[in-house]
PDB file of N, H, CA, C and O in Angstrom:
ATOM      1  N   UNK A   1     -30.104 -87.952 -24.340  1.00  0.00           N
ATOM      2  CA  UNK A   1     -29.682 -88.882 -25.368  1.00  0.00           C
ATOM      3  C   UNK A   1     -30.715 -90.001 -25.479  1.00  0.00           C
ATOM      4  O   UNK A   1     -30.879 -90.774 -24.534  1.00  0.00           O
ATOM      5  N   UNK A   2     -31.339 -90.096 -26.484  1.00  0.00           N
ATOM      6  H   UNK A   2     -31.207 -89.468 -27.252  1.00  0.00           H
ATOM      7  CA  UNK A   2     -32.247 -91.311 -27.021  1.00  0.00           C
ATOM      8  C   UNK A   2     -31.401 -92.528 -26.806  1.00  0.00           C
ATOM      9  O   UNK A   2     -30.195 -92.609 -27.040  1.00  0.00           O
ATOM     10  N   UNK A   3     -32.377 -93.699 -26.214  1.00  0.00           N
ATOM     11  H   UNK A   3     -33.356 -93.633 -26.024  1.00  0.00           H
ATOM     12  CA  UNK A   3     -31.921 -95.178 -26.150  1.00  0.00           C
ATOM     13  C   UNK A   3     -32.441 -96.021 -27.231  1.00  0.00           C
ATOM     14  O   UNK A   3     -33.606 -96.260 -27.547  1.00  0.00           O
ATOM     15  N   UNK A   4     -31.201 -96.468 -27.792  1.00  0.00           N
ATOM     16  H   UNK A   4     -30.254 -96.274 -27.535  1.00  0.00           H
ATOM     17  CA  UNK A   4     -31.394 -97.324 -28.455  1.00  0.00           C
ATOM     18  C   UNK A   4     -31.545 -98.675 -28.682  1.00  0.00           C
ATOM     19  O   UNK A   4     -30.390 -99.081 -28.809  1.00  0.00           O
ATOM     20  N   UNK A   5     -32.526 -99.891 -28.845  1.00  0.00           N
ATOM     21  H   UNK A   5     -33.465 -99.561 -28.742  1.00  0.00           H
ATOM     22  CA  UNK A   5     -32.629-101.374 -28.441  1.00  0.00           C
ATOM     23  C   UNK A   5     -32.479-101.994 -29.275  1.00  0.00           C
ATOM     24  O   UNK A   5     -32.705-101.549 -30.400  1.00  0.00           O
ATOM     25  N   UNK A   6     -32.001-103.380 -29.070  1.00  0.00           N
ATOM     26  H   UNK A   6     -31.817-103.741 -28.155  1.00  0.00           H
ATOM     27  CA  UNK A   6     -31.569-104.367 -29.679  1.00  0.00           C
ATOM     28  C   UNK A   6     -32.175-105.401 -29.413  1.00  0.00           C
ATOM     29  O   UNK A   6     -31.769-105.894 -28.360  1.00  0.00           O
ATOM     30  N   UNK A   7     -33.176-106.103 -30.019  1.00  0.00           N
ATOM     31  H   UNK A   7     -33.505-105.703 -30.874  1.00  0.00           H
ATOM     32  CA  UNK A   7     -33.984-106.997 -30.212  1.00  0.00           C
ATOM     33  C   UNK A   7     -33.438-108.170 -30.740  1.00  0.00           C
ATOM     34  O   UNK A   7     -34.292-109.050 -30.851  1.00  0.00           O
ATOM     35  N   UNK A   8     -32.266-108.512 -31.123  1.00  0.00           N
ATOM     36  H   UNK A   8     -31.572-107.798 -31.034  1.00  0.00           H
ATOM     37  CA  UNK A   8     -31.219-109.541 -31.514  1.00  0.00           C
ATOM     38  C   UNK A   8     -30.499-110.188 -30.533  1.00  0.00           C
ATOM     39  O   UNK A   8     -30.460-109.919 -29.333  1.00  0.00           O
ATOM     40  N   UNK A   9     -29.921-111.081 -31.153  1.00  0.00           N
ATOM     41  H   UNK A   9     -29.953-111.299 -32.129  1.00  0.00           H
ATOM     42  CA  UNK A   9     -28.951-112.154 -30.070  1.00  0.00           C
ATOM     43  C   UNK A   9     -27.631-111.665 -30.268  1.00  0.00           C
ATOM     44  O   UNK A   9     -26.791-112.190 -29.537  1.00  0.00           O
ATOM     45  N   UNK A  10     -27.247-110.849 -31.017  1.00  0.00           N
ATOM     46  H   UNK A  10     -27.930-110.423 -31.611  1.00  0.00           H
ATOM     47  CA  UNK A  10     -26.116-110.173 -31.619  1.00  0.00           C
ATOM     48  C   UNK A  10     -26.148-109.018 -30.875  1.00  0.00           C
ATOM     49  O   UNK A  10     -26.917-108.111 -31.195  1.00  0.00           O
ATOM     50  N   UNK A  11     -25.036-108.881 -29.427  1.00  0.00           N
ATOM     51  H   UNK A  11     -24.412-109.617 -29.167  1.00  0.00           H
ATOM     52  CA  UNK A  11     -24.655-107.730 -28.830  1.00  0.00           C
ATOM     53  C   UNK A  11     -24.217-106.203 -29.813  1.00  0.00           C
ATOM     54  O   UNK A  11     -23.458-106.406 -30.760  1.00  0.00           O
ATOM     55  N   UNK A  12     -24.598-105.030 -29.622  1.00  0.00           N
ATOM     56  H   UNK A  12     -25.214-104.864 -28.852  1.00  0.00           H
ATOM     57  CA  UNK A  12     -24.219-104.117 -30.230  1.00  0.00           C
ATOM     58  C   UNK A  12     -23.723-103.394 -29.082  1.00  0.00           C
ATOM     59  O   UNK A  12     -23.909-103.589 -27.881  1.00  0.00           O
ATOM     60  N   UNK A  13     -22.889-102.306 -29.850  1.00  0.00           N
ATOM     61  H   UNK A  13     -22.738-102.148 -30.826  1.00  0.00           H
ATOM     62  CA  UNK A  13     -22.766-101.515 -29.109  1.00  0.00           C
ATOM     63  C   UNK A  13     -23.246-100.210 -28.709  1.00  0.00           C
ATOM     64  O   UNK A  13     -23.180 -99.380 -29.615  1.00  0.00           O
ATOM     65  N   UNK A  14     -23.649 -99.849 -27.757  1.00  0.00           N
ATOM     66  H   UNK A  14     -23.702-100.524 -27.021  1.00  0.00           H
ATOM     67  CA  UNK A  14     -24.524 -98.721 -27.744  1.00  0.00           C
ATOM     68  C   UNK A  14     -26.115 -98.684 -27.465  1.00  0.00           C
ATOM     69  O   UNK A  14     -26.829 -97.738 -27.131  1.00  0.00           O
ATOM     70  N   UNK A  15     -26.418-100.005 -27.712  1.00  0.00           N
ATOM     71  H   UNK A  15     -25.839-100.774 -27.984  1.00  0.00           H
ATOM     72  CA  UNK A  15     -27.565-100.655 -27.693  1.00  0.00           C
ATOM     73  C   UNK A  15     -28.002-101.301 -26.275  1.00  0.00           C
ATOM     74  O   UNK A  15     -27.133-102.007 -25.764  1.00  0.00           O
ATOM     75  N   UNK A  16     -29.128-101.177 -25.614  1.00  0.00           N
ATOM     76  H   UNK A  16     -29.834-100.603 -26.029  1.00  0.00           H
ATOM     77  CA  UNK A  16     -29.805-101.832 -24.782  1.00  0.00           C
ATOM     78  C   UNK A  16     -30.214-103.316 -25.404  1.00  0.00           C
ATOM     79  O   UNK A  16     -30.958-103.489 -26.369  1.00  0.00           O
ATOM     80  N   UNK A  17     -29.613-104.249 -24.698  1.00  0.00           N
ATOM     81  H   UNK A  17     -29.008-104.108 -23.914  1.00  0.00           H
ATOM     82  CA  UNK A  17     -30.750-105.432 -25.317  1.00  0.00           C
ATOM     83  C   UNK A  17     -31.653-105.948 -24.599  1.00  0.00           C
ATOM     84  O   UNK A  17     -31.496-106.041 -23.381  1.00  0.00           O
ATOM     85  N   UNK A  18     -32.728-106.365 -25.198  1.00  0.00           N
ATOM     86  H   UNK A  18     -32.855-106.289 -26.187  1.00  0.00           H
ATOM     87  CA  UNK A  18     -33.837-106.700 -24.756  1.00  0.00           C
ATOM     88  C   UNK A  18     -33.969-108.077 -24.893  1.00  0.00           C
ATOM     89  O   UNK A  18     -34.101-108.397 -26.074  1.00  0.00           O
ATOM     90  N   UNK A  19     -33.979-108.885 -24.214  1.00  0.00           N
ATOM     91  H   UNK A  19     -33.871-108.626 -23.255  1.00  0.00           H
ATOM     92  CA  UNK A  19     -33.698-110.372 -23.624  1.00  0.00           C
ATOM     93  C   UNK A  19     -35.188-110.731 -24.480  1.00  0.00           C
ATOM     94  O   UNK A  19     -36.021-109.825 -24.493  1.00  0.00           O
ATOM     95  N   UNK A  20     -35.530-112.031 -25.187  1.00  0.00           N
ATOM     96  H   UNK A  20     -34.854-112.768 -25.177  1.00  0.00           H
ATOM     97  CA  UNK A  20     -36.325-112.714 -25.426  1.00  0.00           C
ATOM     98  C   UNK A  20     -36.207-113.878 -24.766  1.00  0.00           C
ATOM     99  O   UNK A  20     -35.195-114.530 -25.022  1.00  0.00           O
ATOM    100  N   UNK A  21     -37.079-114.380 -23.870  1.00  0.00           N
ATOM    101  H   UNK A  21     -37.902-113.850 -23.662  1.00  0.00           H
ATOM    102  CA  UNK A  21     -37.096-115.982 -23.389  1.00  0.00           C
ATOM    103  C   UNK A  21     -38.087-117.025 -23.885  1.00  0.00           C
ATOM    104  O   UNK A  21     -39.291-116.961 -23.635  1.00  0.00           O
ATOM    105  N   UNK A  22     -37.574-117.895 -24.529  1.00  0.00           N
ATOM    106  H   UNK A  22     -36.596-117.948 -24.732  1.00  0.00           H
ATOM    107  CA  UNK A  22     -38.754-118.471 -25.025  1.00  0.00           C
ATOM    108  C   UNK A  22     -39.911-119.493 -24.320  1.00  0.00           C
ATOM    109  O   UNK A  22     -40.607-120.344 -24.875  1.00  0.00           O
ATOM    110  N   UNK A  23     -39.873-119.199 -23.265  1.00  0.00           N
ATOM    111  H   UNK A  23     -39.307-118.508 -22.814  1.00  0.00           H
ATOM    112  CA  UNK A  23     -40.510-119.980 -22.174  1.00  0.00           C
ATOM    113  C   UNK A  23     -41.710-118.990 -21.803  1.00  0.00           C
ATOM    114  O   UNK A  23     -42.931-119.143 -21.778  1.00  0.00           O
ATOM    115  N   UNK A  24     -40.866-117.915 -21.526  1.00  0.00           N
ATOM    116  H   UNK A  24     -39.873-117.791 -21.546  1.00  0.00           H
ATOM    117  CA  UNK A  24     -41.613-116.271 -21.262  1.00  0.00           C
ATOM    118  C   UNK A  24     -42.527-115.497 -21.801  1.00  0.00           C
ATOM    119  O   UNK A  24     -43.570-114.914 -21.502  1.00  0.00           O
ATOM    120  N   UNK A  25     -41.405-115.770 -23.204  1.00  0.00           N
ATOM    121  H   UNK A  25     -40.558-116.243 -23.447  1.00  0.00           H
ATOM    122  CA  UNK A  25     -42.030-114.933 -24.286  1.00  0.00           C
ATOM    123  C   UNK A  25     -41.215-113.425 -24.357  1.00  0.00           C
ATOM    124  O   UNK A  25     -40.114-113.110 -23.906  1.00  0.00           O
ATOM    125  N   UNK A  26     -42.038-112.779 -24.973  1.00  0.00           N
ATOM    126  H   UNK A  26     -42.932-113.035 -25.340  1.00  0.00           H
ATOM    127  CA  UNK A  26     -41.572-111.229 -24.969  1.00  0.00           C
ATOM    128  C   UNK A  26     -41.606-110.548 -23.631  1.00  0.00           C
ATOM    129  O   UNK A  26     -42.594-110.576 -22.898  1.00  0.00           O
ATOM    130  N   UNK A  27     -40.312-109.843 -23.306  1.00  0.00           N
ATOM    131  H   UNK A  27     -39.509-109.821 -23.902  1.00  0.00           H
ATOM    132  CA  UNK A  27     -40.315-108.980 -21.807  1.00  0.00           C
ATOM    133  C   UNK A  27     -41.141-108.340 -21.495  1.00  0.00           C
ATOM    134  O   UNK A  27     -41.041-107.528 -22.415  1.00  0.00           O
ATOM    135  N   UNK A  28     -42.329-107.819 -20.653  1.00  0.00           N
ATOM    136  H   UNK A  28     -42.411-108.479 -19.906  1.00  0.00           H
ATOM    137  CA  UNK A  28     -43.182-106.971 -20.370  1.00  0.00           C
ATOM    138  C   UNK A  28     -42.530-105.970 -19.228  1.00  0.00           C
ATOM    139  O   UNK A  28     -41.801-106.187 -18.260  1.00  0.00           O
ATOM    140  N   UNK A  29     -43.286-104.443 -19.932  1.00  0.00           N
ATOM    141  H   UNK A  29     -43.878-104.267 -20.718  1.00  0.00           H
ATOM    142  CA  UNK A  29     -42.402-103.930 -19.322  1.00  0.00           C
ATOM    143  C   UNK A  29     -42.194-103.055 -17.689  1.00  0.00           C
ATOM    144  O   UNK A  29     -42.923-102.266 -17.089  1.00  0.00           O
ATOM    145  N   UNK A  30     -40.944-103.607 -17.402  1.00  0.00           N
ATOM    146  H   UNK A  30     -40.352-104.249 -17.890  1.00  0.00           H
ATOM    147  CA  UNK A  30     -40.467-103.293 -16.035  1.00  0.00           C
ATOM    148  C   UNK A  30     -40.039-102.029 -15.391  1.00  0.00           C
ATOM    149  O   UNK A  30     -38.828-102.083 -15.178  1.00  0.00           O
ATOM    150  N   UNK A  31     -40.500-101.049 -15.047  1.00  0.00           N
ATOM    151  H   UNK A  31     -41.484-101.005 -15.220  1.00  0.00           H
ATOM    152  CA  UNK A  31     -40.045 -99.698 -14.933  1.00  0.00           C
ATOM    153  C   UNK A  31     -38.089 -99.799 -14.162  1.00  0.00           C
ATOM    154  O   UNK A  31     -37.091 -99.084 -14.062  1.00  0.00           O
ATOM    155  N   UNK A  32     -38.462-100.896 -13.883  1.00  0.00           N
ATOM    156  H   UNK A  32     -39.272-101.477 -13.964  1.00  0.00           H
ATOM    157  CA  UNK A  32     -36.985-100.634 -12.910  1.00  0.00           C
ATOM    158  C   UNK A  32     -35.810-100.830 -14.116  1.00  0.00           C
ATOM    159  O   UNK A  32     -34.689-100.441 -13.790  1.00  0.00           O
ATOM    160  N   UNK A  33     -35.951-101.375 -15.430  1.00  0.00           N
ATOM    161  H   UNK A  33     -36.862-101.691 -15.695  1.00  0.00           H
ATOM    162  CA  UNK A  33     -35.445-101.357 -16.303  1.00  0.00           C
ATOM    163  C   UNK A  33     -35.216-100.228 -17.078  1.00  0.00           C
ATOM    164  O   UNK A  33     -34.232 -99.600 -17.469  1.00  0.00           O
ATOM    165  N   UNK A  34     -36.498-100.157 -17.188  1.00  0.00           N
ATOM    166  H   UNK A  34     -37.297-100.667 -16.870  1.00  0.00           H
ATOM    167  CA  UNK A  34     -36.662 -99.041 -18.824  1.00  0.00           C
ATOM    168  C   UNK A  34     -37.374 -99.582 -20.004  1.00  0.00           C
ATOM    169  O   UNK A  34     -37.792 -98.962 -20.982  1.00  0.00           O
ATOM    170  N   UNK A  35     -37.420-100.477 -19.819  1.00  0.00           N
ATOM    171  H   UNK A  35     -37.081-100.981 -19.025  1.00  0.00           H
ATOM    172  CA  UNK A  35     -37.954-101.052 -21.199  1.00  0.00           C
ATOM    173  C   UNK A  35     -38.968-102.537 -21.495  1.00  0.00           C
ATOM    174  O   UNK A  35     -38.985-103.248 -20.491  1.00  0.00           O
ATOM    175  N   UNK A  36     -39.532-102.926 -22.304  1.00  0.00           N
ATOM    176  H   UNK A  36     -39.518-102.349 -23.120  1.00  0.00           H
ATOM    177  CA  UNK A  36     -40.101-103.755 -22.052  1.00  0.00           C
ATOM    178  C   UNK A  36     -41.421-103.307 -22.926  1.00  0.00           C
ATOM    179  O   UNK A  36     -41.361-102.266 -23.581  1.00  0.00           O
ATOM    180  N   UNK A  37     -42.792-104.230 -22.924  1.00  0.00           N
ATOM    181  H   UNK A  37     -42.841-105.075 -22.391  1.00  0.00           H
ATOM    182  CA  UNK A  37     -43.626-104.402 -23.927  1.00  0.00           C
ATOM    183  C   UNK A  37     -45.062-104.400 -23.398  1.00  0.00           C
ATOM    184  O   UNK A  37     -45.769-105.355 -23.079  1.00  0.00           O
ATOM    185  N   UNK A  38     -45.364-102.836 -23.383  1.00  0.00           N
ATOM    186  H   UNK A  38     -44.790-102.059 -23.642  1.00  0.00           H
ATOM    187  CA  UNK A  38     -47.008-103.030 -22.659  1.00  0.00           C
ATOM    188  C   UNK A  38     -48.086-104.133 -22.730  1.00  0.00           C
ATOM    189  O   UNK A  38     -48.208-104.899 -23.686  1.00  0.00           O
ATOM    190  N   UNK A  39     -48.783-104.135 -21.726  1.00  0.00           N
ATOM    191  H   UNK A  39     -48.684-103.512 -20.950  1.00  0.00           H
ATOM    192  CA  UNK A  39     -50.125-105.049 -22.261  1.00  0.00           C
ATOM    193  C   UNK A  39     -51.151-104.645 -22.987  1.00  0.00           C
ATOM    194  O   UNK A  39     -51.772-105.375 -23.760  1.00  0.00           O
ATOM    195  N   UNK A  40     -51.503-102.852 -22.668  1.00  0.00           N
ATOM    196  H   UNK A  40     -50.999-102.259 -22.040  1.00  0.00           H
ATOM    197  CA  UNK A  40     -52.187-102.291 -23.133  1.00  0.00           C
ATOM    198  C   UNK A  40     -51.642-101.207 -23.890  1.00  0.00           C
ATOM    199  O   UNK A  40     -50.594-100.679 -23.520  1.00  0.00           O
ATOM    200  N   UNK A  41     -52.355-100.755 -25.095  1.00  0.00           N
ATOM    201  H   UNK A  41     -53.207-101.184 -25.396  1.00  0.00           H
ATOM    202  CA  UNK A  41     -51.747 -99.378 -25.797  1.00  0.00           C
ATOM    203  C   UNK A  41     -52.223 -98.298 -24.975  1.00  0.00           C
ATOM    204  O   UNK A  41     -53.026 -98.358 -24.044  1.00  0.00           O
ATOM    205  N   UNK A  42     -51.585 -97.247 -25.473  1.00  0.00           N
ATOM    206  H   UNK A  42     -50.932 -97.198 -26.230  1.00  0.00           H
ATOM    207  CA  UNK A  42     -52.180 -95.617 -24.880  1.00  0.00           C
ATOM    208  C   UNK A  42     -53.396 -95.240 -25.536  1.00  0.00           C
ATOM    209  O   UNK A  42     -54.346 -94.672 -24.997  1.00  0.00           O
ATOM    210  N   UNK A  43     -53.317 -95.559 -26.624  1.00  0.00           N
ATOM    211  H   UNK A  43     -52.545 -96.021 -27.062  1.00  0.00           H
ATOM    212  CA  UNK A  43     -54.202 -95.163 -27.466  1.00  0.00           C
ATOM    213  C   UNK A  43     -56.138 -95.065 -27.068  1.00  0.00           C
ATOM    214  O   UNK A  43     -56.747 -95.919 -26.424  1.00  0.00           O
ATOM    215  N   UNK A  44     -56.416 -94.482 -27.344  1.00  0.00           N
ATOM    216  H   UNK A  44     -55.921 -93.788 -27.867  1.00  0.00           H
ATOM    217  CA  UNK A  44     -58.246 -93.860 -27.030  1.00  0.00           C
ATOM    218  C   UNK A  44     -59.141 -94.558 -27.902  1.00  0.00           C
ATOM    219  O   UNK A  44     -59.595 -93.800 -28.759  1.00  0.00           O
ATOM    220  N   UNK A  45     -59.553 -95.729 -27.985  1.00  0.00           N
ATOM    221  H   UNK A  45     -59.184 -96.344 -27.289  1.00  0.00           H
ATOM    222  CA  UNK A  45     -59.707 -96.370 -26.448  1.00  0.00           C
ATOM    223  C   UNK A  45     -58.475 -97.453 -26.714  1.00  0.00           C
ATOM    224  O   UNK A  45     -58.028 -97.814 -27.803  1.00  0.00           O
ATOM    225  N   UNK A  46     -58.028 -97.895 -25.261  1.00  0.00           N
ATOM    226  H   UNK A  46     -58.391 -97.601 -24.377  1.00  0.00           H
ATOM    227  CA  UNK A  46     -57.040 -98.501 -25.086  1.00  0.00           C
ATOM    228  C   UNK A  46     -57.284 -99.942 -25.586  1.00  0.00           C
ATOM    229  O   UNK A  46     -58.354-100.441 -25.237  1.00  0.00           O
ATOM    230  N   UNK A  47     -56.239-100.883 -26.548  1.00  0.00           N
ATOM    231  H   UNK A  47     -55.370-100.478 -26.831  1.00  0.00           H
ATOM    232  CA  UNK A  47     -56.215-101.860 -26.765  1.00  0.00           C
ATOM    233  C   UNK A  47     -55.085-103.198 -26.120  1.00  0.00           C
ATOM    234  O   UNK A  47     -53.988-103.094 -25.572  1.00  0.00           O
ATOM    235  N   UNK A  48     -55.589-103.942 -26.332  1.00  0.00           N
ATOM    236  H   UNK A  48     -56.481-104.026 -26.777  1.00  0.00           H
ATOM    237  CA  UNK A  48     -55.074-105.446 -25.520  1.00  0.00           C
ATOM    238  C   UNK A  48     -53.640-105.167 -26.777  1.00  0.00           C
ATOM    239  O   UNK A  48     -53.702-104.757 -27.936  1.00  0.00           O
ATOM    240  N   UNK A  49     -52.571-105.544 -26.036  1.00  0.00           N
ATOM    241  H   UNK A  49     -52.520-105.878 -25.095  1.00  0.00           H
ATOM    242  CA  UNK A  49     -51.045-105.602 -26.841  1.00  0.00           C
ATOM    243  C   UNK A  49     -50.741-107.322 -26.672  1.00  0.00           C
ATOM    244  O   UNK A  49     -50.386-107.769 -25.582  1.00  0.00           O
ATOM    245  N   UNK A  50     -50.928-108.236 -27.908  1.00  0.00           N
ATOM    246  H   UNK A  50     -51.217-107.873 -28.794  1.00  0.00           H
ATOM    247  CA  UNK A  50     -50.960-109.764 -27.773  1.00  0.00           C
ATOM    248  C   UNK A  50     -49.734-110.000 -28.102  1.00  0.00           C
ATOM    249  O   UNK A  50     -49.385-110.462 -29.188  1.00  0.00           O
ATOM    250  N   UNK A  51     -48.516-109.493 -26.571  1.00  0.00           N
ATOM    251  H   UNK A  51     -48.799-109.117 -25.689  1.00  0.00           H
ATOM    252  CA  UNK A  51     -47.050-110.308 -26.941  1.00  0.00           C
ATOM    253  C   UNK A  51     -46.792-111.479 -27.275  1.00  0.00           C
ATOM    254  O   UNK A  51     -45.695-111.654 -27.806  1.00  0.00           O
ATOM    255  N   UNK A  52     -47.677-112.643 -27.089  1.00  0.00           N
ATOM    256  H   UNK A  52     -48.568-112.501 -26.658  1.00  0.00           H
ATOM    257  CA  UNK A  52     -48.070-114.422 -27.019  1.00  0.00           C
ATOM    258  C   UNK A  52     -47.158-113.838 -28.792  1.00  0.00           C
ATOM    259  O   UNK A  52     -46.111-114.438 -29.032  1.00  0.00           O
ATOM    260  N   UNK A  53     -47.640-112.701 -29.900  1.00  0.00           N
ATOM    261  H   UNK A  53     -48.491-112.214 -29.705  1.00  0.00           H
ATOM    262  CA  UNK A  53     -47.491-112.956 -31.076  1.00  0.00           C
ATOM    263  C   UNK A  53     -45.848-112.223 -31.536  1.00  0.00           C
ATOM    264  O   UNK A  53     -45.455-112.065 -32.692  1.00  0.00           O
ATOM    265  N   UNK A  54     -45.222-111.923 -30.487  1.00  0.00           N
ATOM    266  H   UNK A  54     -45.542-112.051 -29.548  1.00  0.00           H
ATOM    267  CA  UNK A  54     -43.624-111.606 -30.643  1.00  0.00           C
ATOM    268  C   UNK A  54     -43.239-112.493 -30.119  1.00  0.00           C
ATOM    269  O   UNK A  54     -43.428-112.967 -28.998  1.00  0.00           O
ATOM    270  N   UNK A  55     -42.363-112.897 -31.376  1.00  0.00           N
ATOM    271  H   UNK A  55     -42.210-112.512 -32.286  1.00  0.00           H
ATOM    272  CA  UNK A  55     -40.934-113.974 -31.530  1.00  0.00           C
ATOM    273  C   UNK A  55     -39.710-113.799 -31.312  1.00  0.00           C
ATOM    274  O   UNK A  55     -39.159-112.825 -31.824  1.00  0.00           O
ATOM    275  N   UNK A  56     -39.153-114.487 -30.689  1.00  0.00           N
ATOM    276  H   UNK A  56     -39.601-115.279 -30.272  1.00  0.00           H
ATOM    277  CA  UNK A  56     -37.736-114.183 -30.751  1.00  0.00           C
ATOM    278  C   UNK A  56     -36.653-114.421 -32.086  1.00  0.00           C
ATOM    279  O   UNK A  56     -37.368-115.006 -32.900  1.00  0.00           O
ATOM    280  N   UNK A  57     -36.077-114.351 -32.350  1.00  0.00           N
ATOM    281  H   UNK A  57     -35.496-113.876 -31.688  1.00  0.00           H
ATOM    282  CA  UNK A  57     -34.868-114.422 -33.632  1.00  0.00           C
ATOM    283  C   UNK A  57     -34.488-115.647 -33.078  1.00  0.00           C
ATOM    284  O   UNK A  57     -34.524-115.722 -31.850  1.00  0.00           O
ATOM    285  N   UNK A  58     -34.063-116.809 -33.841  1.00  0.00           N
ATOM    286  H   UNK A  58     -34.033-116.748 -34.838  1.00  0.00           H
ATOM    287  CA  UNK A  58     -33.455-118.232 -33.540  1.00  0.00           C
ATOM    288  C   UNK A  58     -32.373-118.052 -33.928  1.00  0.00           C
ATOM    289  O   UNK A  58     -31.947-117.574 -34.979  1.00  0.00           O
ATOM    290  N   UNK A  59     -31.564-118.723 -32.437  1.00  0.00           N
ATOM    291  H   UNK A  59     -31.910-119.111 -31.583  1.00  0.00           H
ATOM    292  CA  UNK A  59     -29.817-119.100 -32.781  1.00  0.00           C
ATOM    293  C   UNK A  59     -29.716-119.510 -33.701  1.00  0.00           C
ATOM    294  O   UNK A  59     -30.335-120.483 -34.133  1.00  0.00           O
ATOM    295  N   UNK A  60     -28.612-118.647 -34.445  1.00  0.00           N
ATOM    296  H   UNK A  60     -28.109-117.857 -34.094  1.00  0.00           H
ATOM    297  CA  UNK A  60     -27.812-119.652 -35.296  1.00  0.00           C
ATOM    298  C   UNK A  60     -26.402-120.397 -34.974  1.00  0.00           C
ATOM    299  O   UNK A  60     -25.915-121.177 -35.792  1.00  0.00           O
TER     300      UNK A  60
END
């Protein structure tokens, strides 16, 4: 079964959410999780991934 994420402050159901901290920034990712936001792509040749430029969604 495919996982599905939630990048919102709005719990779903069914959904993994993925915590934004704004101190942090975007989650990088943690194997002990599952999920989270490389530094580098896979891609040939490999590129720098600049999370500094993912935002979080602001409370309303």
């Amino acid at each position: 079964m495919p996982l599905s994420f939630n990048f919102t402050n709005t719990p779903k159901d069914g959904y993994v959410l993925v915590p934004y901290d704004a101190k942090r920034g975007a989650p990088l990712f943690d194997p002990s999780l599952g999920y989270g936001f490389v530094r580098r792509t896979g891609t040939m040749p490999s590129r720098d991934v600049h999370t500094d430029e993912i935002v979080g969604s602001s409370p309303r």
